[in-house]
Backbone as CSV, one residue per row, in Angstrom:
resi,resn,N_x,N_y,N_z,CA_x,CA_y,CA_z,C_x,C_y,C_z
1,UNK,7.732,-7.903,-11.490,7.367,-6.506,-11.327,8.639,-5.665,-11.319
2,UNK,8.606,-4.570,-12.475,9.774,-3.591,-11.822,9.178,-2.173,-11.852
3,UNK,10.372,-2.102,-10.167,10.174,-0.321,-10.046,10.043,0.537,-11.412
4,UNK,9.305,1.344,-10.844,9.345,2.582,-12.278,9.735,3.512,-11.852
5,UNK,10.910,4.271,-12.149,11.750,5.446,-11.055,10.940,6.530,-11.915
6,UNK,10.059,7.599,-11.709,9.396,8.189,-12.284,9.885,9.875,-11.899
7,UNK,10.073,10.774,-12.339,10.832,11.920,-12.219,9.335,12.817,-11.623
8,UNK,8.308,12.441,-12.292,7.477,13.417,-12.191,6.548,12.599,-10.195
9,UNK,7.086,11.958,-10.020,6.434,11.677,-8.554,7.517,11.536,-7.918
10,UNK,9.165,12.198,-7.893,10.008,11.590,-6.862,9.910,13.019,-5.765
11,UNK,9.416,14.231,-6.189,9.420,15.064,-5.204,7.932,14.714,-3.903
12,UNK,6.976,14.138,-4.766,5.615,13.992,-4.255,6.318,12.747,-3.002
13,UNK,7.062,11.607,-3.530,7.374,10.460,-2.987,8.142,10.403,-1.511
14,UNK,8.974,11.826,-1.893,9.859,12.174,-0.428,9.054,12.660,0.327
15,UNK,8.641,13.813,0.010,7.465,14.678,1.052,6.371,13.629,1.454
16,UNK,5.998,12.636,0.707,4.733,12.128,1.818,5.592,11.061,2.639
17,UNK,6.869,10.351,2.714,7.492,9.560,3.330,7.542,9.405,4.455
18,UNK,7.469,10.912,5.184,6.942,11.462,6.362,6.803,12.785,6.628
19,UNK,5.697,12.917,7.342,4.900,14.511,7.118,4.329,14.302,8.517
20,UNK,5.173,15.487,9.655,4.730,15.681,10.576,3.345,17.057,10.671
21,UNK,2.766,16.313,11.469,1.482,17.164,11.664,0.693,17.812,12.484
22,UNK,1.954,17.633,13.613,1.119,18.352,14.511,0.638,17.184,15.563
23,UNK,-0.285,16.530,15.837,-0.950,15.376,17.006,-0.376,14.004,16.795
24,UNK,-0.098,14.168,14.756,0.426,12.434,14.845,1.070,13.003,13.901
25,UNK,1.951,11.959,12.896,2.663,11.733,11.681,2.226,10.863,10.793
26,UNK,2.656,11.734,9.330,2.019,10.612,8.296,3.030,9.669,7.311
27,UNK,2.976,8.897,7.407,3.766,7.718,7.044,3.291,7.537,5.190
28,UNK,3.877,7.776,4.272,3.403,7.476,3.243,4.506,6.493,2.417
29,UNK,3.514,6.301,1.225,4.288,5.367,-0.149,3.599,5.624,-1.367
30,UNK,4.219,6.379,-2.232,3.860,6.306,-3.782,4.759,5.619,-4.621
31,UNK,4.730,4.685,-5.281,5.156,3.639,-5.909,4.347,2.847,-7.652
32,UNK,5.187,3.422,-8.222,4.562,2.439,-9.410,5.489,1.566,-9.903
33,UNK,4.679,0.168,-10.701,5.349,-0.510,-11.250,4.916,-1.124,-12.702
34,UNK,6.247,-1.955,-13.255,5.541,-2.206,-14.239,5.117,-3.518,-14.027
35,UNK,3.802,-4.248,-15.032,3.362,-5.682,-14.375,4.329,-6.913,-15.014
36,UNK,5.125,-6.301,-15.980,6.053,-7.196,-16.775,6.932,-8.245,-15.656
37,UNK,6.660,-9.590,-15.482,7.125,-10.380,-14.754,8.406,-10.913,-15.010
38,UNK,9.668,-10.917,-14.421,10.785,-11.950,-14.726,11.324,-12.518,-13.647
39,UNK,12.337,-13.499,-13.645,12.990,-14.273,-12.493,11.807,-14.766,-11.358
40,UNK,11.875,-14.350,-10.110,11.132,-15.022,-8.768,10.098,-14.392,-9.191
41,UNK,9.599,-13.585,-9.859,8.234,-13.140,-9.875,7.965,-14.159,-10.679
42,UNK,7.730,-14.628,-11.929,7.366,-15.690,-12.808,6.918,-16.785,-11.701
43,UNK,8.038,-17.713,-11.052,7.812,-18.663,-10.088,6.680,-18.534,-9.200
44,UNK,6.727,-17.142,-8.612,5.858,-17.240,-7.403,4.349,-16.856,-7.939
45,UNK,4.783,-15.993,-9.470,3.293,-16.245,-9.872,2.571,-17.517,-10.261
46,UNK,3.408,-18.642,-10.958,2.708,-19.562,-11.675,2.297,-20.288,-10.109
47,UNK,3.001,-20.160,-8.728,2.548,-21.031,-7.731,1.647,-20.665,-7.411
48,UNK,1.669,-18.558,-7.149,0.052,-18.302,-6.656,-1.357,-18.682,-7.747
49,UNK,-0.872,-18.810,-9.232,-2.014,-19.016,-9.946,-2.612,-20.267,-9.509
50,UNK,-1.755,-21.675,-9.428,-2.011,-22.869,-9.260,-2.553,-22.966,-7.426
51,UNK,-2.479,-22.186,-6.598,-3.210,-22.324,-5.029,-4.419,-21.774,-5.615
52,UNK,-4.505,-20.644,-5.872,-6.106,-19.700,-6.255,-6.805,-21.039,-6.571
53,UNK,-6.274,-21.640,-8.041,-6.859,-22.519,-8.520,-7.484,-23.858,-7.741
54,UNK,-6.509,-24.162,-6.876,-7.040,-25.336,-6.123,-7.607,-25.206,-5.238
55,UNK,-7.622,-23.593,-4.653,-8.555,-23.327,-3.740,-10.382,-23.154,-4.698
56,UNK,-10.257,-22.911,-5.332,-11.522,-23.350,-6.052,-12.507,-24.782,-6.502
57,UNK,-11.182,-25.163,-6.751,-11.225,-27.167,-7.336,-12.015,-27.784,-6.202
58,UNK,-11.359,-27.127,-4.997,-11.829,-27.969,-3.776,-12.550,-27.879,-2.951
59,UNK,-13.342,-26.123,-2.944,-14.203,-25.866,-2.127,-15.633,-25.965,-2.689
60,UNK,-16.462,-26.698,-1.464,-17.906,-26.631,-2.253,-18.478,-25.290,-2.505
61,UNK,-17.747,-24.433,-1.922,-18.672,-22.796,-2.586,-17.982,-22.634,-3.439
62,UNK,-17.489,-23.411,-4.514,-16.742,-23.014,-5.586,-16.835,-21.823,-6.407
63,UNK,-18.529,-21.669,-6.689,-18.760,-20.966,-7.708,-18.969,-19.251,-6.719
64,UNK,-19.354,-19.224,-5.400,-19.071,-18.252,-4.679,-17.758,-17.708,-5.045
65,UNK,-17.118,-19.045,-4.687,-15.492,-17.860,-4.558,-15.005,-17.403,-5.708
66,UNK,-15.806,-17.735,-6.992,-15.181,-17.484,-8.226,-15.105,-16.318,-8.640
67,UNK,-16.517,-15.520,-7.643,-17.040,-14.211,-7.550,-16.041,-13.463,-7.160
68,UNK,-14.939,-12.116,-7.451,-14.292,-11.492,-6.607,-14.387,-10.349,-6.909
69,UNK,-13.872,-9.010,-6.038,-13.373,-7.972,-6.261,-12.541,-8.098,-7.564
70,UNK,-11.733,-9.142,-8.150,-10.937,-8.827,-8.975,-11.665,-9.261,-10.681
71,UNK,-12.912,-10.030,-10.435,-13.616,-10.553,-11.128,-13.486,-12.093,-10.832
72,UNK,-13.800,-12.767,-11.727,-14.204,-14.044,-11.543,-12.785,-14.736,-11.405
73,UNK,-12.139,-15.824,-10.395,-11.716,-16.834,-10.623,-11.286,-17.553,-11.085
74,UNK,-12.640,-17.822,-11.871,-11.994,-19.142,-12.954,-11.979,-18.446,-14.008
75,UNK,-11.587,-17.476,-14.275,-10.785,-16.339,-15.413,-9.341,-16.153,-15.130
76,UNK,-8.288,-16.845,-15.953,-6.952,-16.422,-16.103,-6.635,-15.065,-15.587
77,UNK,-7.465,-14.176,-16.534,-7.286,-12.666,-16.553,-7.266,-12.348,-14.960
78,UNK,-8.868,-12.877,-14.250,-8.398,-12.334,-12.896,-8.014,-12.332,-12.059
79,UNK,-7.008,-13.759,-11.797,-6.426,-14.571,-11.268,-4.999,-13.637,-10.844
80,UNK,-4.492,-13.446,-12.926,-3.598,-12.765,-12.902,-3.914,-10.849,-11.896
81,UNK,-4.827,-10.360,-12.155,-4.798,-9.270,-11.418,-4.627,-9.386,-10.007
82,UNK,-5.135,-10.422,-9.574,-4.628,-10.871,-7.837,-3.163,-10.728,-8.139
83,UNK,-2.512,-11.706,-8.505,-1.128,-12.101,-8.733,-0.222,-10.630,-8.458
84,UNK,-0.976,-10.143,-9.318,-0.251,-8.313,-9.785,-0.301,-7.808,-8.205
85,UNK,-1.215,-7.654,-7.696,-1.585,-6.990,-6.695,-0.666,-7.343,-5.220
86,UNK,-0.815,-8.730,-5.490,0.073,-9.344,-4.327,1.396,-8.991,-4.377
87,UNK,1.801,-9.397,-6.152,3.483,-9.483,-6.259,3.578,-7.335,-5.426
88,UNK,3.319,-6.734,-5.646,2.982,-5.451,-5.766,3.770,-5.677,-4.090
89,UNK,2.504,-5.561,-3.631,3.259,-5.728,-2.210,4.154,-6.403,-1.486
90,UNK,4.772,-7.298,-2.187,5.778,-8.057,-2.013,6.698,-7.740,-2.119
91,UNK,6.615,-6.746,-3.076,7.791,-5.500,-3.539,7.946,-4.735,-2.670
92,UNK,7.304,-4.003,-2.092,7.059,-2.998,-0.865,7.380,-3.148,-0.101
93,UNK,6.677,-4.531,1.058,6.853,-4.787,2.103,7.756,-6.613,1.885
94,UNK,9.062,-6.304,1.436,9.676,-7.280,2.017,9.781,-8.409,2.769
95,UNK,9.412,-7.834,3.945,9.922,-8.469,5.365,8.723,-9.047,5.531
96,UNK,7.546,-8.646,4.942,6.356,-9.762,5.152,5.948,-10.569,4.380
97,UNK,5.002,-11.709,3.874,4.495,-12.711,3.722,3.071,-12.479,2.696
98,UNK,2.987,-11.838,2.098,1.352,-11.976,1.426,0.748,-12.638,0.590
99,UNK,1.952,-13.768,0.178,1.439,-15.151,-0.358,0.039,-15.916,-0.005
100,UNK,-0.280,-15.595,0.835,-1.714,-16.557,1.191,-2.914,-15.290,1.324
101,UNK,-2.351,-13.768,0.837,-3.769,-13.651,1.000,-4.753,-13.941,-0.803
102,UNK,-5.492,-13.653,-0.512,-6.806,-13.846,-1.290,-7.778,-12.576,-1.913
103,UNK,-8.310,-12.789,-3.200,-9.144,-11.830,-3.800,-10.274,-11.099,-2.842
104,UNK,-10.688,-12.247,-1.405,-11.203,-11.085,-0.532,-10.977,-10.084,0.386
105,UNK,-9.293,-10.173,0.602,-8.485,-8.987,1.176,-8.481,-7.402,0.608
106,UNK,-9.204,-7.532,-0.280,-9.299,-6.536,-1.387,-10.666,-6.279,-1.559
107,UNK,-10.638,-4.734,-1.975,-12.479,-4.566,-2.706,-12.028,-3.126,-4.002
108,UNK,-12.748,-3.498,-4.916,-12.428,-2.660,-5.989,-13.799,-1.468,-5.371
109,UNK,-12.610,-0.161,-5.976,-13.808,1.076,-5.609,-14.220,1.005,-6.706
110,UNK,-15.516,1.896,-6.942,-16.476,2.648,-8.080,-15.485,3.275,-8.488
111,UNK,-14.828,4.079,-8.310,-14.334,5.061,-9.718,-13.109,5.852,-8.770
112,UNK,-12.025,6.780,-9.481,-11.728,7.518,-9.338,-11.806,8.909,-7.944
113,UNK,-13.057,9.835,-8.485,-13.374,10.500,-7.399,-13.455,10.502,-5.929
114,UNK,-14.012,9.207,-5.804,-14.501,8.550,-3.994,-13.164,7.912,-3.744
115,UNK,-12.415,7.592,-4.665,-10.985,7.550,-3.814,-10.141,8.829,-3.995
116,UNK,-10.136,9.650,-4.602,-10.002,10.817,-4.245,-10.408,11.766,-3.117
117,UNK,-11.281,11.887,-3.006,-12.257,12.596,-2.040,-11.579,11.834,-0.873
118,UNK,-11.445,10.675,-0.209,-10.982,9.778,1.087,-9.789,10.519,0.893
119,UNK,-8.976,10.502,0.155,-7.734,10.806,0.139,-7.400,12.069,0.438
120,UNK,-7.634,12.840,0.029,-7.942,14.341,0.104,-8.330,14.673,1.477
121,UNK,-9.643,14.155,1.979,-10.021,14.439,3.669,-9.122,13.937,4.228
122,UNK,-8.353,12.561,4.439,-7.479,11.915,5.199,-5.740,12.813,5.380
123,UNK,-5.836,13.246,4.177,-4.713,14.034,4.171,-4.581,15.539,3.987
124,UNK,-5.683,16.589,4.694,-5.985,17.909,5.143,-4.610,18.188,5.768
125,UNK,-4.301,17.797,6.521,-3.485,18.524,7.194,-2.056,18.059,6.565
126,UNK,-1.956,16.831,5.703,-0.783,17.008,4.999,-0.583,18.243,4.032
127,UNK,-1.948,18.383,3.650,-1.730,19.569,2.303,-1.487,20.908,2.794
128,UNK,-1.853,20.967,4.236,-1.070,22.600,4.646,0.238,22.225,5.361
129,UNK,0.987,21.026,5.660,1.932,21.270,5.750,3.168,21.403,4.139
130,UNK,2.406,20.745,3.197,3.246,20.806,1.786,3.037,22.562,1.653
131,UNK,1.892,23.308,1.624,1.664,24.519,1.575,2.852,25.619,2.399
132,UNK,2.576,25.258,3.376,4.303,26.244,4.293,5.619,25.166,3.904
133,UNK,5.788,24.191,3.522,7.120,24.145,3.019,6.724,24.279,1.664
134,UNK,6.226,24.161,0.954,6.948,24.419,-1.143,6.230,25.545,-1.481
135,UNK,4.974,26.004,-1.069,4.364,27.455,-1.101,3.738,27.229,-2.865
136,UNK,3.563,28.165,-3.208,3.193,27.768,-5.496,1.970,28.046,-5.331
137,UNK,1.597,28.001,-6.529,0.282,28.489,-7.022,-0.577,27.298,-6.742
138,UNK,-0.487,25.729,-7.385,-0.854,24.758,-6.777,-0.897,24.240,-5.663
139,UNK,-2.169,23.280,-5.305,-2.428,22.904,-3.868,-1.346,21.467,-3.680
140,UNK,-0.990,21.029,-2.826,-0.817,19.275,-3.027,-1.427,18.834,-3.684
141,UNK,-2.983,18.733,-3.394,-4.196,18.039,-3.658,-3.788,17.784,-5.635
142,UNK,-3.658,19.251,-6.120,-3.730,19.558,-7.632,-2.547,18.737,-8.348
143,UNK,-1.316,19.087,-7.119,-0.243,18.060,-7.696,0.431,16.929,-7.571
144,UNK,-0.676,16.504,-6.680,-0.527,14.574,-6.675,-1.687,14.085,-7.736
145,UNK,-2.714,14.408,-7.776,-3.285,14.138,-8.351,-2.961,14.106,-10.453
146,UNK,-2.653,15.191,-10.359,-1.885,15.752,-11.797,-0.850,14.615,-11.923
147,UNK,0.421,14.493,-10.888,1.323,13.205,-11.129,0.422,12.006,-11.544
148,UNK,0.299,11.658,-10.782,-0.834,10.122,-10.656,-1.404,10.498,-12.040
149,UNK,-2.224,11.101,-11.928,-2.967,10.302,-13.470,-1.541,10.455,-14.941
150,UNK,-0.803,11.410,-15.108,0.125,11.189,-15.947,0.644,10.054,-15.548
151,UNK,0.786,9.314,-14.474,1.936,8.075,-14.685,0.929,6.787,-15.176
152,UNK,-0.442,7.074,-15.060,-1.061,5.658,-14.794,-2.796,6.152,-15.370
153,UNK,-2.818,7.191,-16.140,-4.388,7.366,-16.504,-5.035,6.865,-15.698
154,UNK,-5.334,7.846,-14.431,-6.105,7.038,-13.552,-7.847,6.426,-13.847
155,UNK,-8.370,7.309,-15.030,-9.873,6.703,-15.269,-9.908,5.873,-16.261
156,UNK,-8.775,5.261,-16.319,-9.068,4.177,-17.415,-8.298,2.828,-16.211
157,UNK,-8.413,3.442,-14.818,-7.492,2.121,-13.990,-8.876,1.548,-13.281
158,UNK,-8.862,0.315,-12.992,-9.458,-0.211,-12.276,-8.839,-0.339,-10.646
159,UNK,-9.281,0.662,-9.591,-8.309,0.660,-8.630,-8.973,-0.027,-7.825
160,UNK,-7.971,-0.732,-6.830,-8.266,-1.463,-5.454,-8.086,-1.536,-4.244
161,UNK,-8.550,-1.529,-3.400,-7.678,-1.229,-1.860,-7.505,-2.397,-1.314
162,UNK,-6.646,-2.623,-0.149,-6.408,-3.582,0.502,-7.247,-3.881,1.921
163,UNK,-7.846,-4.311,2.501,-7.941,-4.144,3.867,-7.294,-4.967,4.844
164,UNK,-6.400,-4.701,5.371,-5.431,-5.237,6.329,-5.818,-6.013,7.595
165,UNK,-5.223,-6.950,7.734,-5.196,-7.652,9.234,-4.054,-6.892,10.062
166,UNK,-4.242,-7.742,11.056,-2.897,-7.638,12.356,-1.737,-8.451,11.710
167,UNK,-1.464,-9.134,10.686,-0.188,-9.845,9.894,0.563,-9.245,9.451
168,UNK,-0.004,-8.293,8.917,0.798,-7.025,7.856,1.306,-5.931,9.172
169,UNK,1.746,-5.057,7.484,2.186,-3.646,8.581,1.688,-2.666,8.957
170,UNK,0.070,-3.116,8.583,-1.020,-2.146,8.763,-1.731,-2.773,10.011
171,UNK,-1.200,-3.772,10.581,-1.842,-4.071,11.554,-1.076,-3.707,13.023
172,UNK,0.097,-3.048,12.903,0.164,-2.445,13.932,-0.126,-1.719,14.699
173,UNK,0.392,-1.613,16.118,-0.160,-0.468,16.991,-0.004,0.849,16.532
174,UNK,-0.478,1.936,17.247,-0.486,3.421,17.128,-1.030,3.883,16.189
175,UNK,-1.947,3.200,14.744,-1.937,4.201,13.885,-3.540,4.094,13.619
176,UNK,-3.893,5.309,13.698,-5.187,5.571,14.008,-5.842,5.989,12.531
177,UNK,-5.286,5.974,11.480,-6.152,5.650,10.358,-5.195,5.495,8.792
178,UNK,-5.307,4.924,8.059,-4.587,4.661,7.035,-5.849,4.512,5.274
179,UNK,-4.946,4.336,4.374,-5.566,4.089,3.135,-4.577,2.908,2.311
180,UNK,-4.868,2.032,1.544,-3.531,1.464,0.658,-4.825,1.427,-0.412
181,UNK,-3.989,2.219,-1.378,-5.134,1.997,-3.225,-3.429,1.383,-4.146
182,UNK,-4.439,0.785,-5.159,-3.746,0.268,-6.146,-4.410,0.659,-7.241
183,UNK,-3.729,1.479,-7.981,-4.353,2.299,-9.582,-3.787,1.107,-10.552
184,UNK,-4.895,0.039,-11.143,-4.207,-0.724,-12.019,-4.764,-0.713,-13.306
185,UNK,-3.807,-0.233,-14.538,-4.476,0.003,-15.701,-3.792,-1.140,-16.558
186,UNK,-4.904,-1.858,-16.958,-4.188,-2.945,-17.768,-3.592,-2.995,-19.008
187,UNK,-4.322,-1.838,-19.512,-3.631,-1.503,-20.780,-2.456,-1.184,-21.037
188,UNK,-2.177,-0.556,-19.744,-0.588,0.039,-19.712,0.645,-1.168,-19.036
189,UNK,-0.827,-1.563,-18.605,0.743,-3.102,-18.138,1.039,-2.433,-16.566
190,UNK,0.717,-1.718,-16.205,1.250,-0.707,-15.196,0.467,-0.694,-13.412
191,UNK,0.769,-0.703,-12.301,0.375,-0.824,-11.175,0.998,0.454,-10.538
192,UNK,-0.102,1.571,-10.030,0.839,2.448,-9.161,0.016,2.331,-7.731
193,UNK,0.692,2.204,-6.637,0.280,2.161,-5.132,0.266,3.495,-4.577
194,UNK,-0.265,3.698,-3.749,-0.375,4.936,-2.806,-0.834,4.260,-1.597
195,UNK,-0.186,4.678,-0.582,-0.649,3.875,0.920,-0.165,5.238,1.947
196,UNK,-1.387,5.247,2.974,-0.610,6.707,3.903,-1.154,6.108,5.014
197,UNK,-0.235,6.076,6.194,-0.802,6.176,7.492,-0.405,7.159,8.037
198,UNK,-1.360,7.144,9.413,-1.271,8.375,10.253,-1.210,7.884,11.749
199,UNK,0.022,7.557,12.192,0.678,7.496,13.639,0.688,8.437,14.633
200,UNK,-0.135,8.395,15.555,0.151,9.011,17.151,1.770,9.179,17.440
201,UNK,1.737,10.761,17.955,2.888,10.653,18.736,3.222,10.417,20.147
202,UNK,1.756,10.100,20.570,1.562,9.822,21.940,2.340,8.211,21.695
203,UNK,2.234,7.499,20.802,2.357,6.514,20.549,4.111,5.742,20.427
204,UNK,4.061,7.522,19.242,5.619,7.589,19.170,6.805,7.469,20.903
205,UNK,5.932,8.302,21.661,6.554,8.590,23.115,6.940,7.557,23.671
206,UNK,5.705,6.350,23.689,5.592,5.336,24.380,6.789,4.228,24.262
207,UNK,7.168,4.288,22.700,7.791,3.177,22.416,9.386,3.505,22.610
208,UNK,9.576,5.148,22.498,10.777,5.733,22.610,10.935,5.108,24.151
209,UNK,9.984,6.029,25.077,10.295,5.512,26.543,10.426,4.001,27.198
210,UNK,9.782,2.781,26.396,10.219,1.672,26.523,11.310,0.995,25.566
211,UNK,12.102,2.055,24.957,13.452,1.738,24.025,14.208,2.024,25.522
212,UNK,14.163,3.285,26.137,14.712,4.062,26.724,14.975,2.587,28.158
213,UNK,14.225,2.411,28.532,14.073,1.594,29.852,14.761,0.002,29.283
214,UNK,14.304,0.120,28.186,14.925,-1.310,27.975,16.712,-1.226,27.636
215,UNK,17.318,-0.332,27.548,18.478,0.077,27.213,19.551,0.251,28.858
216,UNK,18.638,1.029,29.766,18.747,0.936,30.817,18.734,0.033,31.504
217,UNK,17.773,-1.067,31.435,17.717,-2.370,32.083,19.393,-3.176,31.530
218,UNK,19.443,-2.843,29.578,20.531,-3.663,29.494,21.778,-3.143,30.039
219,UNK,22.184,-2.145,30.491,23.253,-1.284,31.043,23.844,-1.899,32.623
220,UNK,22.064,-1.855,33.603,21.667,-2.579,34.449,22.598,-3.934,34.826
221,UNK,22.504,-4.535,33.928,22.804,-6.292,34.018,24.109,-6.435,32.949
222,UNK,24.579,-5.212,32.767,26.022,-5.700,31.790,27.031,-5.206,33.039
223,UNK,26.505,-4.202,34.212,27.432,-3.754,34.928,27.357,-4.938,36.248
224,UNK,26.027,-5.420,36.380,26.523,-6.794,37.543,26.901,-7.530,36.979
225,UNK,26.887,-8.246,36.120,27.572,-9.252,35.039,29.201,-9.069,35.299
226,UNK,29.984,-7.835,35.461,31.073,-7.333,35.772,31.920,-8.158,37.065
């Protein structure tokens, strides 16, 4: 997978990175890539193709699991769209592990719009804070949307969301609602992500004030240590 440094989403990319709001903060990621595989991606794909696979070989609901969000299983093709999806976040989130998840961590939406529309309500109050800082004739709403489909024709993508455990980084504390979509158009070879959470600052307080105490405690025991 490689980054796609895209000119027409690097202003969209900073501003949602973080966008205070007032009760909480919104944590975002717009990211596209291309699906063209080389070096450790190759490897770790041909290993995830060959687990998918044997996780099929060997389970008696074989023909269940063949069934997925991504399509069938025992199809190369959709094997590889897992692959895409995973390597995707592997890219992203580094520091974690998503080698073992599976085509049911995922559910493909109906279309376009209804992930629009989520997106749009979830992020109200981002779009009046983009409104008092960049001001214009356009809403946010008009010009994320406008980016996104120029980088990735969004109605010709088959998009997907993730739904997260407590493993990932969506399973942490404080954040009281999030989205992760994957716009994947195969034609283009191309994967673009969008992921936003929305963190408490009550939350934020908490962890500051037990940075705070734990800093103190170490201060504590470096001066009897003396």
């Amino acid at each position: 997978m490689k980054y796609l440094d895209v000119i027409g989403l690097q202003k969209l990319q900073a501003f949602v990175r973080s966008v205070d709001v007032g009760d909480y903060c919104v944590e975002g990621i717009l990211e596209a890539y291309s699906c063209k595989l080389a070096g450790s991606d190759k490897k770790l794909s041909r290993s995830l193709d060959q687990e998918v696979a044997q996780d099929l070989s060997v389970s008696p609901e074989g023909v269940v699991l063949s069934a997925s969000p991504v399509g069938p299983l025992t199809e190369a093709g959709s094997r590889r769209t897992l692959i895409y999806l995973l390597l995707t976040m592997q890219h992203i989130y580094p520091d974690y592990d998503f080698s073992l998840l599976r085509a049911h961590n995922f559910s493909k939406e109906k279309g376009p719009e209804r992930v629009k529309a989520n997106v749009d309500t979830l992020l109200l109050e981002t779009t009046k804070a983009w409104a008092n800082e960049n001001g214009g004739d356009l809403s946010f709403s008009e010009q994320l949307w406008s980016a996104v489909d120029k980088v990735i024709n969004m109605y010709e993508c088959d998009i997907y969301s993730y739904n997260p455990d407590e493993s990932d980084p969506f399973g942490e504390d404080g954040y009281i609602w999030s989205f992760n979509y994957f716009f994947y158009n195969k034609k283009m070879k191309r994967i673009l992500y969008f992921s936003c959470r929305g963190k408490t600052k009550a939350y934020e307080d908490s962890d500051e004030q037990l940075d705070d105490l734990e800093d103190h405690e170490g201060r504590f025991f470096s001066m009897d240590d003396i």
